[in-house]
N, C-alpha and C positions, 0 to 999 in steps of 0.2 A: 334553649338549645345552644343559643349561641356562649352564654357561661361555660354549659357542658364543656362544651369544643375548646374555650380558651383554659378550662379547670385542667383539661386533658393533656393537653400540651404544655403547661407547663409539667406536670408530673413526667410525660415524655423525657421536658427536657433535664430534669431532676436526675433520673434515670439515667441520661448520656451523660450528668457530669459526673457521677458516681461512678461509673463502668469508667470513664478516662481517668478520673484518681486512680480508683486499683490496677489500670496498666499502667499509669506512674508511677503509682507505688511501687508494682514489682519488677525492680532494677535491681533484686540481687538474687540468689538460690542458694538452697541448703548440699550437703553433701551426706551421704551418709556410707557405711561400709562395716562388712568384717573382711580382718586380717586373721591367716588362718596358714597351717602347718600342709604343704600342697602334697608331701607324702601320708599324711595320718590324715587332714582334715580338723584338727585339733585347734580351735583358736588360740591367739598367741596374745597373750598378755605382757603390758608394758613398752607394745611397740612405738616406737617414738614416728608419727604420722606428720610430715610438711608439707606445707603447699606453698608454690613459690609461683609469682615473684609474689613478696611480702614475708613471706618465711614466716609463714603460721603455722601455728604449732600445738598437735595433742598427742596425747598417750592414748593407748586402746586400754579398755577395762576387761574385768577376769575374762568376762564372755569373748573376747577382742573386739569388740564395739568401738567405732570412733564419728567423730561426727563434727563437720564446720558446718554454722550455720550465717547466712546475711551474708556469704559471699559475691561481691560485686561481680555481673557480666564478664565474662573472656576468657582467655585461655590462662591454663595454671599449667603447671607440673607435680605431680602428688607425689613424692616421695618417702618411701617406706623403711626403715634399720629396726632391727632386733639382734640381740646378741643371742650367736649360734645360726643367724640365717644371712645367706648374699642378699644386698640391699635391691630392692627393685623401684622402679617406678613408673608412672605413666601419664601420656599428655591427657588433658583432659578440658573440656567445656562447658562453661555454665554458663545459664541461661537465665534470666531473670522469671521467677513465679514458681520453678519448678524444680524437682526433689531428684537429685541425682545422684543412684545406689550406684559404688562400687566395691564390691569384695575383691582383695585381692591376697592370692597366694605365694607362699616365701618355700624360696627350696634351704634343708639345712646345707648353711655351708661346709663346702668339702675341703679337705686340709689340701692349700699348695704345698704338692710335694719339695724339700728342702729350704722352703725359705720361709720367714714368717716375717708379716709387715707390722710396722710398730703402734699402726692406728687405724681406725676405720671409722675416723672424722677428722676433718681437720675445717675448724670453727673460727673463722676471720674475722670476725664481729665488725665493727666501724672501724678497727685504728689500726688493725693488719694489713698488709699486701703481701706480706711474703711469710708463706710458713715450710716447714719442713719434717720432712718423715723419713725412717728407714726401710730398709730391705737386707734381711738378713740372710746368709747363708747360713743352714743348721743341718746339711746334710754330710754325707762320711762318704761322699761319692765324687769332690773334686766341684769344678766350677758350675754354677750356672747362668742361662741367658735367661734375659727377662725383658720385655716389654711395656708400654704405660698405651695405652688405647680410649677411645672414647672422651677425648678432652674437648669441653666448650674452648668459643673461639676467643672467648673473654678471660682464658687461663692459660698461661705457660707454666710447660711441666720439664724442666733440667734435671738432668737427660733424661731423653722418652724411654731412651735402650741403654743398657748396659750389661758386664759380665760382673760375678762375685763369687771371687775367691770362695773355698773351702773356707766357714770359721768366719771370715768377714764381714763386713758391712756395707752397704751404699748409702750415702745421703743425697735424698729429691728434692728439691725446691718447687715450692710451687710459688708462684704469682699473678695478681689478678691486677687485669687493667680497670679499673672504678670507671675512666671514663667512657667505658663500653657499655655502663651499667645506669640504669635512673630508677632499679626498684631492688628489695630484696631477694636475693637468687638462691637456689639453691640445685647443685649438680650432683654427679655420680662418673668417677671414669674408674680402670679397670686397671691391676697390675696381673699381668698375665707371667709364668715361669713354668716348666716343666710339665705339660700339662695339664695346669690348673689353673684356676684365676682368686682375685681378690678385690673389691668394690670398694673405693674409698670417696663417703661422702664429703661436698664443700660447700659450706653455709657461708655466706657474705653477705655484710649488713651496710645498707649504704645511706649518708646521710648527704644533704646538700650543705652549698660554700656556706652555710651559714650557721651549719652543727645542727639540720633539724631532720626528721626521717623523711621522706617524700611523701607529702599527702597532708601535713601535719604545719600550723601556721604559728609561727613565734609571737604574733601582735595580739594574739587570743581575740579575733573578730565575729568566732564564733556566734551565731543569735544566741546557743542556746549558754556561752559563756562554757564552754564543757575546754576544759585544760589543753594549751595549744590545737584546739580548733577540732571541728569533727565528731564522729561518734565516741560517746563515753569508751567504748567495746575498741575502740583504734588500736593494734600493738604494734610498738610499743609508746607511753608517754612519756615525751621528751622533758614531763615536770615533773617525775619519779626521783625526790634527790635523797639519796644515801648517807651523803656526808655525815650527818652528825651518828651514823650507826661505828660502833667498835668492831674493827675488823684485825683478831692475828692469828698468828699460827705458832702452835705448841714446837714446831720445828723450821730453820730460817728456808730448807729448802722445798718448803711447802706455801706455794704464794696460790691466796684465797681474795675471792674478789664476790662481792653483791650482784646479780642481775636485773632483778625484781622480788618485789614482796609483793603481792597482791589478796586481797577479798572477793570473795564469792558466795553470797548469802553466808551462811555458816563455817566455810571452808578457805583458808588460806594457804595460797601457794608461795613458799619462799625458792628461788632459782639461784645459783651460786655455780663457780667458775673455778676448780682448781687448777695449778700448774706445775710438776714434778719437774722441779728445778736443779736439779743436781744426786734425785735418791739412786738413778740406773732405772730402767725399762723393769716395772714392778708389775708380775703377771696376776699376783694377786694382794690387792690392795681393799682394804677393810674396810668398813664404815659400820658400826656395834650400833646394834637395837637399845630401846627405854630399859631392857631387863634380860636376863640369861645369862650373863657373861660375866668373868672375870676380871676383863679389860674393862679400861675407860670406858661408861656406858655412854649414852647420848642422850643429852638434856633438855628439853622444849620446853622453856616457861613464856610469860607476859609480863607486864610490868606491872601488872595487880598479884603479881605471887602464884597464879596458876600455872600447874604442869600440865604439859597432853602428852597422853602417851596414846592416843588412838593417831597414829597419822600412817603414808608409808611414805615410801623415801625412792629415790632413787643415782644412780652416778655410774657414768660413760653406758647407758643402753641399760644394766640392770635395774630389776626392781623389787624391792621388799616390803612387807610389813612389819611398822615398827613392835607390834609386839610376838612377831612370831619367834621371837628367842634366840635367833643367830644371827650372824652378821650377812651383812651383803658383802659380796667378792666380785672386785672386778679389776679390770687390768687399767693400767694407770702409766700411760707412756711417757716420757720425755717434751719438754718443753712445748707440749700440745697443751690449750684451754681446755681443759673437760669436762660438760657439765652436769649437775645435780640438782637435785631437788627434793622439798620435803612439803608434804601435800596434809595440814593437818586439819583435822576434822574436829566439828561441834567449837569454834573458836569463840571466844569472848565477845559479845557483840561491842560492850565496852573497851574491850582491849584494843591498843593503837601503837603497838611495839611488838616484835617477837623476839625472843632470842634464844640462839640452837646455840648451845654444846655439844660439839661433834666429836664421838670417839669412832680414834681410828689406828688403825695395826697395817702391818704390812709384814707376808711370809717371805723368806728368804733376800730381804736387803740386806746388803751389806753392814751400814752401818745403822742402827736403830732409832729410832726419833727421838732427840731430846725432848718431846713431852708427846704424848700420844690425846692429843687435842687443836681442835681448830676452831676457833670461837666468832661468833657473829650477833653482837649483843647491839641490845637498843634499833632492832632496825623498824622505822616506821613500814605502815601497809598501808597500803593505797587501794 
């Protein structure tokens, strides 16, 4: 009897350490959602979905599905952009262990009468504090007033009000105080005119005195050895290096920058950073699929000689398939970072380089691209 008793208790205690692992264990929660058209109900594909602080980041698929998962305890902010809707977002809490649906709905945005603004992101990475945007008058009715609303306390926005001439322009400054900040942020304030408004998001990415992201240890002391410290899954990794990749532009006033290459099972994500550096406020600005077209096509090889052409692509909020036969179109402002991406499928498990040939066009610029090309060759994946 008295075996029994002692056989018993230990299994009890077997039992209590088990049940206290798995509430140790679960220290983070997943998220889940659809993003949807709030006048049709229609899900919205290609919505670019963040959550901040950390400024994590997915796109919704065709259904509008998106989903973080492993995210650590506390409060975030989910912030939502699609091109053709005002940006929304919302606060939000996770809880560790447990699965938290949010769908949320986007009104199409409605045109500010007379003015139109030159961006609806403005994307400060590590090495920005200060960016800038316009506000244009494009009506035939004389001046209008306009307003700037909803600003964190971590940005100054010069000037919040102003007027603009018939035909004119304004330029806004923005500015963020870093040392307001100890994680990646991401906000939304409002340019309000004539009765109407306009949502422009602000991404800032912040690293410590030591060039490292918060979270992320330079001495790699990691147990499990996993690159600057932490989980493999960490974004972003501070030993992601580009250098040895070729990076130019078919035209001087088109500056092209690397963000990441990355693997996922069978599928690599390349991200990339353009900046219209002197073409003029380009409403429609090209980027040409593997086939269909006339123009410069767009080229995806490896370094083993393999093309894909199953991938899709995306730049500033639009999204395409590379082989659906026409170009993607999207607007391409002034001295704004904008970013892109090409998302290719079934990759080489061998391959350890990708390089995209980018064909690209632009309607009604002034003056025409001395090479309709922006090349990104040799870059490793990580």
């Amino acid at each position: 009897m008295k075996k029994i008793t002692i056989l018993l208790s230990a299994v009890a205690a077997m039992l209590f350490t088990w049940s206290c692992r798995d509430e140790e264990i679960a220290t983070t929660g997943n998220i889940y959602g659809i993003i949807s058209d709030a006048e049709t109900n229609a899900p919205i594909a290609g919505a670019q979905v963040i959550l901040s602080p950390g400024n994590i980041t997915t796109v919704t698929g065709s259904d509008g599905n998106y989903e973080f998962q492993h995210i650590e305890e506390g409060q975030y902010k989910l912030a939502v952009s699609a091109s053709g809707y005002n940006t929304n977002s919302r606060l939000i809490s996770v809880i560790g262990g447990e699965r938290l649906i949010l769908d949320m709905q986007m009104l199409p945005e409605e045109e500010v009468f007379g003015i139109e603004v030159s961006t609806s992101r403005l994307d400060f990475e590590t090495s920005h504090d200060a960016l800038t945007f316009k506000i244009k008058n494009v009506s035939t009715s004389g001046s209008i007033d306009w307003y700037i609303s909803d600003v964190e306390n971590w940005l100054t926005v010069s000037p919040m009000e102003g007027t603009t001439a018939m035909g004119m322009t304004s330029s806004v400054k923005v500015t963020v105080d870093r040392s307001r900040l100890t994680s990646d942020e991401t906000t939304i304030f409002t340019v309000n005119a004539a009765g109407g408004s306009a949502s422009i998001m602000v991404i800032v990415d912040v690293e410590d005195q030591n060039g490292n992201y918060p979270g992320n240890d330079d001495d790699n002391d990691d147990p499990n050895n996993n690159p600057g410290g932490g989980n493999e899954d960490d974004e972003p990794s501070v030993n992601e290096d580009y250098s040895s990749a070729t990076v130019r532009s078919g035209d001087d006033r088109i500056k092209a920058e690397i963000v990441s290459c990355r693997r996922n099972g069978t599928t690599v994500t390349f991200e990339y950073t353009l900046v219209n550096a002197g073409c003029g406020e380009l409403s429609y600005f090209n980027i040409n699929p593997c086939q269909g077209l006339n123009s410069p096509l767009t080229v995806i090889t490896d370094e083993n000689y393999n093309q894909y052409k199953d991938y899709t692509y995306s730049f500033n909020g639009k999204r395409e398939e590379g082989t659906a036969g026409h170009s993607l179109s999207a607007s391409f402002p002034e001295y704004v970072k904008v970013p892109g991406s090409f998302t290719v499928k079934d990759f080489n498990p061998d391959s350890k380089y990708l390089t995209v040939r980018m064909g690209i066009g632009a309607a009604l610029i002034e003056v025409p691209f001395t090479e309709n090309r922006i090349y990104f060759e040799n870059v490793p994946i990580y």
